[in-house]
Steps between C-alpha positions, in 0.01 A plus 500: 500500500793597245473857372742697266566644184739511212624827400653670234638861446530605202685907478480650147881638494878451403513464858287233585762302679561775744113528567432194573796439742491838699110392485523190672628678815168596524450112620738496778249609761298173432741212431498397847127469453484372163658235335612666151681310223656608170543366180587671153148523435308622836513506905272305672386654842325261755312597804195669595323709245553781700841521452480340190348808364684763708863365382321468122397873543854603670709381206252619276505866617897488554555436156186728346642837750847472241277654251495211252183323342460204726285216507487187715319235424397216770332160518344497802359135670353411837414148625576329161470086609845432323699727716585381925323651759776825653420603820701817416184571257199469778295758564156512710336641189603182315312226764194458593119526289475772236386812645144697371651672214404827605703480801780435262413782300539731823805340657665563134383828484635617827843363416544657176376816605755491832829424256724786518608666131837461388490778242516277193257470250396175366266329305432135475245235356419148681327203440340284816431166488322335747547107414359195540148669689129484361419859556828671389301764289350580882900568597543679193227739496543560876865620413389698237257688708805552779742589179243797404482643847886511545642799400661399237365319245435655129343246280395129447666392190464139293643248718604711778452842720713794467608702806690813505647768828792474756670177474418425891131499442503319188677235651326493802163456313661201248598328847149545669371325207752227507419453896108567494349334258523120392471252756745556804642165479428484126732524189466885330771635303583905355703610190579818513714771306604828677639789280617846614665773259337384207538705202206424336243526814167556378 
């Protein structure tokens, strides 16, 4: 299994520069867990989609708490057949036969619900695709139903769902749909845009 995502952060200021670096301190915790990589363009973080998602949210929130509008956007992937099997990226979650979907449903639900808050608020909109499967539209409405239940979501829109409340829980929930639904050992992938401080929230 190879999981990881490429991320960029995007601060609406003069500043940006200064953000993003006193941001990426935010990372230091997890680089000797992760495998991260920069370019001019994004960072690619690779390991398990727990932390994954918990460096993602980390940089996120250190550069949102400046007070500037924010967003990050991420392309997510899991088991895509062109990358190398990393055992850095295993997880039990990830092996094994796909689970009754409403035991998915619960196991998400508890996680989300036991994330602590960080005090930033956030609001995001994914897209999951579960690839290469006959019944993805099974994975898709089962993550919908988990998505409603959250906590956080606000609205389906075209093309995507829109979630919105403290940064920890709304990246919490994006991950449990990253990790839940789709095949374990199969190829699913997220985009996602995170934006904090927006002035023109509605």
């Amino acid at each position: 299994m190879f999981s990881g995502a490429q991320i960029s952060l995007y601060p609406m200021t003069d500043d940006f520069v200064g953000v993003i670096i006193n941001a990426l301190g935010a990372l230091d915790p997890y680089r000797d867990r992760l495998r991260v990589e920069t370019d001019d363009i994004s960072t690619l973080i690779v390991g398990t989609p727990d932390l994954v998602f918990a460096a993602m949210r980390d940089l996120f929130v250190a550069a949102a708490k400046t007070g500037t509008h924010c967003v990050l956007h991420a392309t997510i992937s899991r088991g895509c057949p062109g990358e190398p099997d990393d055992p850095m990226c295993h997880v039990p979650e990830l092996t094994g036969p796909l689970a009754p979907i409403d035991e998915r449903k619960a196991k998400a639900l508890a996680t989300v619900a036991s994330t602590p808050a960080t005090g930033q608020a956030a609001a995001a909109q994914f897209s999951l695709y579960t690839l290469g499967i006959n019944q993805h539209m099974d994975e898709i409405y089962g993550c919908i139903d988990f998505l409603k239940t959250s906590g956080v979501f606000e609205k389906s829109k075209n093309f995507c769902t829109k979630l919105r409340g403290d940064a920890a829980p709304v990246f919490a929930t994006v991950g449990e749909a990253f990790l839940r639904f789709g095949p374990p050992e199969g190829h699913v992938t997220v985009d996602l845009t995170v934006s904090a401080n927006s002035p023109s929230k509605i």
